[in-house]
C-alpha positions as a Markdown table, in Angstrom:
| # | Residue | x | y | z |
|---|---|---|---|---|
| 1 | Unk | 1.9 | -30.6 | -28.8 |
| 2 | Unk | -1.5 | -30.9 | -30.9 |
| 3 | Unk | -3.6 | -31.6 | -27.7 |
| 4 | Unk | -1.8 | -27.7 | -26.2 |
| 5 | Unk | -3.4 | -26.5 | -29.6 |
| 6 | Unk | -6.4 | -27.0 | -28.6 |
| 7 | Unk | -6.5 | -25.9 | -25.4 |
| 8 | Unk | -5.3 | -22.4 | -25.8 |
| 9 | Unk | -8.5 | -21.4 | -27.8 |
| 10 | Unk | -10.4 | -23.0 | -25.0 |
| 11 | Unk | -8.7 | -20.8 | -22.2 |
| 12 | Unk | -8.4 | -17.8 | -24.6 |
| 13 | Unk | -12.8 | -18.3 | -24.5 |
| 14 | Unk | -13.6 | -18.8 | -21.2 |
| 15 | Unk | -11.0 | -15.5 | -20.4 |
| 16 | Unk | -13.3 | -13.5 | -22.8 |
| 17 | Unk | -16.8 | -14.5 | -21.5 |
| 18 | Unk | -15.3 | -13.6 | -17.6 |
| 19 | Unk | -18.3 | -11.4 | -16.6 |
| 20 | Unk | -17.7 | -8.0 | -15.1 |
| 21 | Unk | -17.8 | -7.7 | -11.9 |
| 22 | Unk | -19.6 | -4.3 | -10.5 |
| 23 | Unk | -17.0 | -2.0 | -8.7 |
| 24 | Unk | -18.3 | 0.7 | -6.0 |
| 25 | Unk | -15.2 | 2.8 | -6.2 |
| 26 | Unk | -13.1 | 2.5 | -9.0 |
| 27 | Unk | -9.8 | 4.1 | -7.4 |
| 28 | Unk | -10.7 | 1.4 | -4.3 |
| 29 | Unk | -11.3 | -1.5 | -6.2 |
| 30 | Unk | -13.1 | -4.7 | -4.4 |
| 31 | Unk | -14.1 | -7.9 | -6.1 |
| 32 | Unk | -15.5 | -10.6 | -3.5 |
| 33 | Unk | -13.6 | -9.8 | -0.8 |
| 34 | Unk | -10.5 | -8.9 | -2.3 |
| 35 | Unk | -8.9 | -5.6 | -3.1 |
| 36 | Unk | -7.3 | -5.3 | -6.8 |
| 37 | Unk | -5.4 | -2.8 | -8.4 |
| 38 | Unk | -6.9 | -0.5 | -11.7 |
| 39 | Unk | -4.3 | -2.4 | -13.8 |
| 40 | Unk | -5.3 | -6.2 | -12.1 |
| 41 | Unk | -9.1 | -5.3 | -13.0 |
| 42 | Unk | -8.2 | -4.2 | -16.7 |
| 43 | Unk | -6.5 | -7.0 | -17.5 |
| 44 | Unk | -8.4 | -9.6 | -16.0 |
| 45 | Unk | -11.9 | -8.4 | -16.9 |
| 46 | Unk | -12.0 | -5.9 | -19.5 |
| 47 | Unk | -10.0 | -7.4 | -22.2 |
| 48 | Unk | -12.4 | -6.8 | -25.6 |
| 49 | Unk | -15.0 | -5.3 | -22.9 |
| 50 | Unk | -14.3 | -1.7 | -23.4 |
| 51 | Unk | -17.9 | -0.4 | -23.9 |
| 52 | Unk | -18.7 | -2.0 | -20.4 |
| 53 | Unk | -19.6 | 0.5 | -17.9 |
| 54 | Unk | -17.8 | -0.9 | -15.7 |
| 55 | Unk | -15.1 | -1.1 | -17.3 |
| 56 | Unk | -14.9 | 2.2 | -18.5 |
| 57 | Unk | -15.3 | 3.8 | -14.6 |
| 58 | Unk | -12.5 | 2.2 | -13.9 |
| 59 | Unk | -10.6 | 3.0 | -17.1 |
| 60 | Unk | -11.2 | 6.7 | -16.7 |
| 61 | Unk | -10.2 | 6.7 | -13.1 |
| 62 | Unk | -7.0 | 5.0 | -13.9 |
| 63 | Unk | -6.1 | 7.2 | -16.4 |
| 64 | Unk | -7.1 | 10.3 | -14.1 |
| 65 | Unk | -4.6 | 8.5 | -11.5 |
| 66 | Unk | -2.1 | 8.5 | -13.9 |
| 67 | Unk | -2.4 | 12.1 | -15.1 |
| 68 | Unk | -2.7 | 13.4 | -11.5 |
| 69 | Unk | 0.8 | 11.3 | -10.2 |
| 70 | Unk | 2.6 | 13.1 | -13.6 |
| 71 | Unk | 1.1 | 16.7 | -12.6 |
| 72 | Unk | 3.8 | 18.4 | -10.4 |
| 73 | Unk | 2.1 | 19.5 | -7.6 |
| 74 | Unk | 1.8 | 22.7 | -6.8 |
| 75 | Unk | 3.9 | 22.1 | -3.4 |
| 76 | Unk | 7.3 | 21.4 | -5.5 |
| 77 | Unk | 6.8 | 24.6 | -7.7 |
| 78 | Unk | 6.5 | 26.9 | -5.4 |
């Protein structure tokens, strides 16, 4: 149980020093190869990273998501 002890600071460390990748589009997210959701990015690399610019693109353009999907459109008023 002492040797897990130990290991969680280690993991918790190498998690925080995860560079940030650079993201073209970030409403069409890309890292090597591989398309990742807003959320996925957030978590994985910007955790503690919030001034990142980087980080903040893709922060702002989640949050835009999110306020344009609770908008009613202006279809369903009319």
């Amino acid at each position: 149980m002492i040797r897990a002890a130990w290991l969680l600071p280690g993991v918790f460390v190498l998690a925080c020093e995860r560079e940030v990748p650079h993201v073209d589009d970030p409403y069409n997210i890309v890292v090597n190869g591989e398309e990742m959701s807003q959320t996925d990015f957030i978590n994985k690399y910007c955790t503690g990273k919030e001034k990142d610019s980087t980080c903040s693109k893709v922060l702002d353009a989640a949050v835009k998501s999110l306020m344009d999907r609770a908008r009613p459109s202006q279809r369903r008023m009319n």
